[in-house]
C-alpha positions in Angstrom: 12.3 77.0 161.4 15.6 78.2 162.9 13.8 81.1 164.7 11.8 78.7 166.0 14.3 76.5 167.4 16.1 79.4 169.3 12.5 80.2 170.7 12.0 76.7 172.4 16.0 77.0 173.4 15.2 80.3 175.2 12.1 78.3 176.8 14.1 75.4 178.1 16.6 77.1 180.4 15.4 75.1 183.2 17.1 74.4 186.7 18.9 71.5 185.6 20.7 73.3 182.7 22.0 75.6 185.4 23.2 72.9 188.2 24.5 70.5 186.0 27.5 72.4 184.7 27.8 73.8 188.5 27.8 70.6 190.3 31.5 69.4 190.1 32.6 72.7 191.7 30.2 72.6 194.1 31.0 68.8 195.5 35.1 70.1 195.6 33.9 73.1 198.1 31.7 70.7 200.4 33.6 68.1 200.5 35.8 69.6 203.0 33.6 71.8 204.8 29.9 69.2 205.4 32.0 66.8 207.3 33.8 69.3 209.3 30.5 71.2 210.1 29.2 67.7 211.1 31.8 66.8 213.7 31.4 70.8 215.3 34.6 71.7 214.2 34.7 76.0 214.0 36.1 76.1 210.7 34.5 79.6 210.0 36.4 80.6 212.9 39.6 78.8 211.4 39.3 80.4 208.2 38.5 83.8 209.4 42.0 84.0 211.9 44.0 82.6 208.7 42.4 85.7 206.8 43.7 88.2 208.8 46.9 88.8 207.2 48.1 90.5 204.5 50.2 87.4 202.8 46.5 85.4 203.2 44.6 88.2 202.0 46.7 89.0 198.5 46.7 84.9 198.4 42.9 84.8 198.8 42.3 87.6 196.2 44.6 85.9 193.8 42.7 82.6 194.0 39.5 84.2 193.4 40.4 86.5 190.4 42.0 83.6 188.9 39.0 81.5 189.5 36.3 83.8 188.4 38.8 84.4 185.1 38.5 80.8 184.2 35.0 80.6 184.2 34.7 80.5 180.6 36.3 77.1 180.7 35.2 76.0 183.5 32.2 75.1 185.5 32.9 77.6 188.3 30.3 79.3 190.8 31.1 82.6 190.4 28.6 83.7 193.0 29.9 81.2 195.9 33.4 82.9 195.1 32.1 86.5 194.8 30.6 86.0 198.3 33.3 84.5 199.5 35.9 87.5 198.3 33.5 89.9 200.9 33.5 87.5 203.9 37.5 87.1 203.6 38.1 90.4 202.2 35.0 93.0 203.1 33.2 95.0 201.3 35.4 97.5 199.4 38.1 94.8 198.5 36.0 91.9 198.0 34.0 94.0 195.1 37.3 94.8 193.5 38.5 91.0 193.4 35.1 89.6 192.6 34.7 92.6 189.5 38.3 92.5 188.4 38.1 88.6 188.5 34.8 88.2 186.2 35.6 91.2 184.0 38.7 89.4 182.6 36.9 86.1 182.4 34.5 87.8 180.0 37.0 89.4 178.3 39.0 86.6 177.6 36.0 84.9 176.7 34.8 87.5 174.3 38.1 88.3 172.4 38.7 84.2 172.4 35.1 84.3 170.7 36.0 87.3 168.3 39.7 86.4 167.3 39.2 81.8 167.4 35.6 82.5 166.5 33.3 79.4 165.6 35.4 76.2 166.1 36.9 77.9 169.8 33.1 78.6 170.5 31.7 75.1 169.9 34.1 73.5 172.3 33.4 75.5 175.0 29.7 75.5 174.6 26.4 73.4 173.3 24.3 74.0 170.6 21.4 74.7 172.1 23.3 77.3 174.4 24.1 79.0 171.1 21.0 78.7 169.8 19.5 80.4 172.9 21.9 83.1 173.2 21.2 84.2 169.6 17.5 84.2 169.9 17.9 86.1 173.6 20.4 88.6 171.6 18.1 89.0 169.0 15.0 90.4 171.7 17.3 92.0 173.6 20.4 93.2 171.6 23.4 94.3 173.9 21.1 94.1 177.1 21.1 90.3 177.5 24.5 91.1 178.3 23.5 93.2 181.1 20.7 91.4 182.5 22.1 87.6 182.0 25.0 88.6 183.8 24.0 87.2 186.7 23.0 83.8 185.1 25.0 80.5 184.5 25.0 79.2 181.0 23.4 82.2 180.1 26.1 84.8 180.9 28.8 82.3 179.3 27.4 82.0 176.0 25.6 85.3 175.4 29.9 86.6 175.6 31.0 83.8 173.2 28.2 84.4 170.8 28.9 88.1 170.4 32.4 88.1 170.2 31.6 85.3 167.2 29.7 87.7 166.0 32.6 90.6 166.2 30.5 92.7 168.5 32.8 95.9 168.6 34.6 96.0 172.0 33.3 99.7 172.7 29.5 98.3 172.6 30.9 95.3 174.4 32.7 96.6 177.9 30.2 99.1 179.2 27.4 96.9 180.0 29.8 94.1 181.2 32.0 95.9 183.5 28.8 97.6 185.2 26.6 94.5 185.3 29.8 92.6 186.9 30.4 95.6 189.5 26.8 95.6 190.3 26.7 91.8 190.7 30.5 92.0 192.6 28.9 94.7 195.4 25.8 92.9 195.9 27.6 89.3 196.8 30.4 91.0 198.3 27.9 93.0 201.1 26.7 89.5 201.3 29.8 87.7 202.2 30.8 90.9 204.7 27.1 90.6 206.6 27.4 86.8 206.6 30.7 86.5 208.1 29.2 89.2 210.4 26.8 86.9 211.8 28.7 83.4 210.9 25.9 82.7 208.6 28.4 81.5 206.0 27.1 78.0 205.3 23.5 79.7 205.1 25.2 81.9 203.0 27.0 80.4 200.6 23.8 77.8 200.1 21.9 81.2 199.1 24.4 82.2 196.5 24.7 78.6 195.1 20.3 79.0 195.3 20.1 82.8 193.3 21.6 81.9 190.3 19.4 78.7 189.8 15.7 81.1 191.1 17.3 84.1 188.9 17.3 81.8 185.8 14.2 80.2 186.2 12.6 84.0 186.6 14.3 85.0 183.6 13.1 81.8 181.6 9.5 82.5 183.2 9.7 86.4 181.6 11.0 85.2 178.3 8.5 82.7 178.3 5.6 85.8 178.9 7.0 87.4 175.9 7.3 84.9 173.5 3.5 83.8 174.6 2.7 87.9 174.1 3.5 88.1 171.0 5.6 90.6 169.4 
């Protein structure tokens, strides 16, 4: 019966499990920049001459690592800020912030999750996130934590569950830190070729987009196995 109940968990990750604990960061970044886009003010421009310095630049990087470090508490979009670490800082820099930023939000999550253990990991997720991760680690085993890297909810509770779980720290780190560098370049190269162009609005709706279309084709392929069969 419990299986069971983690199958249908896996099977529900639908879109509005993914924006709903996204959408209160997302309303804080537009609010400032939809009605400034509207009235034609340049604020890409703005933005991109306050960058230019080093005092900005070591400000900017300290925002986002902080950021991205909290996401285990909160509802941050870790890809809007990945992308936004290459457009401010390129593409060598911005991968450093953006890896060393969700590296120590995992592990701060994880040793949270291994040294707190159940009641720490209750309050800082659901259930049914549990519920899923344990089913997803069960297929997978330490590859959910390279291949749900990328996706909210996902990503947050497959960390919390294993450290519960005492995972050993060795088996732990490898996959993490290589998912998040992969994940860190990608949306960095982004964020450089974006501000490029001045295709940041475009952009940054892309990486709010990618997380959402990257959990729904992970549901959709663990969906196709649970239909298959073992």
């Amino acid at each position: 019966m419990h299986r069971r109940a983690g199958s249908d968990a896996v099977g529900k990750l639908v879109v509005r499990d993914i924006l709903r604990p996204m959408l209160p960061m997302i309303v804080v970044l537009a609010i400032p920049l939809v009605p400034l886009t509207l009235l034609g003010f340049d604020w890409q421009d703005q933005i991109g001459e306050w960058g230019k310095s080093r005092e900005s630049q070591a400000l900017t990087a300290a925002a986002i690592i902080g950021l991205l470090a909290s996401d285990i508490f909160l509802p941050i979009p870790s890809s809007v800020l990945c992308t936004a670490a290459g457009w401010q800082l390129g593409v060598l820099l911005g991968t450093l912030v953006a890896w060393l930023g969700m590296s120590l939000g995992a592990a701060l999550g994880f040793a949270l999750a291994r040294g707190i253990g159940a009641p720490l990991v209750a309050w800082l997720t659901t259930q049914s996130d549990l519920e899923r991760a344990e089913e997803l680690t069960r297929k997978l085993g330490p590859w959910l934590l390279v291949v749900g890297r990328g996706i909210p909810v996902v990503a947050e509770a497959s960390v919390l569950f294993v450290g519960m779980h005492q995972m050993r720290w060795r088996t732990f780190l490898p996959p993490v830190l290589l998912s998040n560098l992969g994940l860190a370049l990608a949306y960095a190269a982004f964020g450089q070729f974006a501000e490029r162009y001045q295709w940041l609005p475009l952009a940054l709706g892309v990486s709010i987009a990618l997380p959402v279309l990257m959990a729904a084709a992970f549901s959709a392929w663990m969906r196709g196995k649970q239909s298959a069969g073992p």
